[in-house]
N, C-alpha and C positions, 0 to 999 in steps of 0.2 A: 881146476878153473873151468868156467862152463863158458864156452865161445856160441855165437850164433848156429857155427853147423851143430852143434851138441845138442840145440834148440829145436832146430830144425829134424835132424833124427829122430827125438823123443816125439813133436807133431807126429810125422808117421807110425811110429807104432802106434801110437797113442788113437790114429785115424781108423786103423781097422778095425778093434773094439768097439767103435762109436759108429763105425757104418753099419756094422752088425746087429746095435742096440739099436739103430735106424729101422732095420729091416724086420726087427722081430716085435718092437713098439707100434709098426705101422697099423696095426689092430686096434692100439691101444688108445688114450683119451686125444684129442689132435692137437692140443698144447703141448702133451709130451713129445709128440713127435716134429714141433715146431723150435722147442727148446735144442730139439737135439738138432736139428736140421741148423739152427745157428750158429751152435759150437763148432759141427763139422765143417764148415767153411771157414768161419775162423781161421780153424786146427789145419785146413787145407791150405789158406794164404799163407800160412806159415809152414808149412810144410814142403812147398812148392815157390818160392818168392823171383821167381824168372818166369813163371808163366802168369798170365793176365789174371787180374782177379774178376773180368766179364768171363771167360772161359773157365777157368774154376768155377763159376756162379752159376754157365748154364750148364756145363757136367753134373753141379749139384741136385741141380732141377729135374734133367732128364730122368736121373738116378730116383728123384722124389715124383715124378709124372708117373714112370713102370712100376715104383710100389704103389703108388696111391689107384692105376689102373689096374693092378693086380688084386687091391683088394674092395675093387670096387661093387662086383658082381655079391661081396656077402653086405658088404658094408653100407650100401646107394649113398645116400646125401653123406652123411660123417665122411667118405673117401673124399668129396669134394670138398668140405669143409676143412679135412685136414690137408687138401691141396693149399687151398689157398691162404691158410695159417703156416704153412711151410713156404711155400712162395713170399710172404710177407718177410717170416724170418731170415730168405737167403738173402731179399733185398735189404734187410736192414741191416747182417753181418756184411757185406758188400759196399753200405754206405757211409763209414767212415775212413775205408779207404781213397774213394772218389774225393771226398772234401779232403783227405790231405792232399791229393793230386792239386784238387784248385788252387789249396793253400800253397802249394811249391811253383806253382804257374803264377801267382797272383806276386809271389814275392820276388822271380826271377824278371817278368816284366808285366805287370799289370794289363797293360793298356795294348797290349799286343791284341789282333781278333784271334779267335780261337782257332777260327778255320785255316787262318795262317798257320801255326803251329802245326795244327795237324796234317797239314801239306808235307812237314820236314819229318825226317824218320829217326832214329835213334841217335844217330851221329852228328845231326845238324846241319846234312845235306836236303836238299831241296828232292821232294819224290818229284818222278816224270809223271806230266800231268797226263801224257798220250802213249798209248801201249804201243809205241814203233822206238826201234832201237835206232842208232846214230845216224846218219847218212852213208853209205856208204862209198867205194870208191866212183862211184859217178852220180855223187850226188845225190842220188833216191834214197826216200828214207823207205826200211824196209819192216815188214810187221815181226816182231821178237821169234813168234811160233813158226817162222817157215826159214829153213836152212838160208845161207846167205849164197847170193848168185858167184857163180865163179867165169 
């Protein structure tokens, strides 16, 4: 029976080969390398499904910035052309997850503003809007970074 972690395993192996075909295509026409650059984030949201898919998106990137710099000295304008044919592809494997996000906000409460939500953190507590920790015992609120007075 195949469960989601079974899913999730085969993504990674399945990622390496494809980063690989990344790295040695990056020569090659720069829709190949755009094709691949979309599956591998893909193959990485599912691969990784607790880390963000804007962090996956820019790891993807960086990873596509140092090849596409690296091949830029034989290659001149095609490096940059396959930059920006790779940047186009991470942002479109990256945006149908974004629209489900809206879709599950739009249907949990519509009319909410966004930046309210984004206030609250995973649990549906309220983040502190000011980087000072509680008051302390005489009432001063004190900054998180410096030991507390005794």
């Amino acid at each position: 029976m195949l469960t989601p972690n079974h899913l999730v395993r085969i993504a990674r192996l399945l990622l390496v080969p494809l980063v690989a075909m990344i790295a040695m295509t990056v020569t090659a026409q720069p829709h190949v390398t755009a094709i691949l650059c979309y599956f591998a984030v893909a193959m990485m949201m599912v691969a990784w499904p607790r880390v963000r898919a804007a962090d996956l998106a820019a790891s993807a990137l960086v990873m596509l910035v140092l090849l596409c710099f690296a091949d830029a000295a034989r290659a001149g304008l095609a490096a940059v052309l396959r930059l920006a044919l790779g940047t186009a592809a991470i942002g479109a494997a990256v945006l149908p997850f974004k629209l489900s996000r809206i879709r599950r906000l739009a249907a949990q409460n519509g009319y909410a503003p966004l930046l309210e939500r984004r206030a609250k953190d995973r649990h549906g507590r309220r983040a502190s809007a000011s980087p000072v920790a509680p008051a302390s015992a005489d009432g001063m609120a004190r900054p998180l970074l410096l030991p507390p007075s005794t």
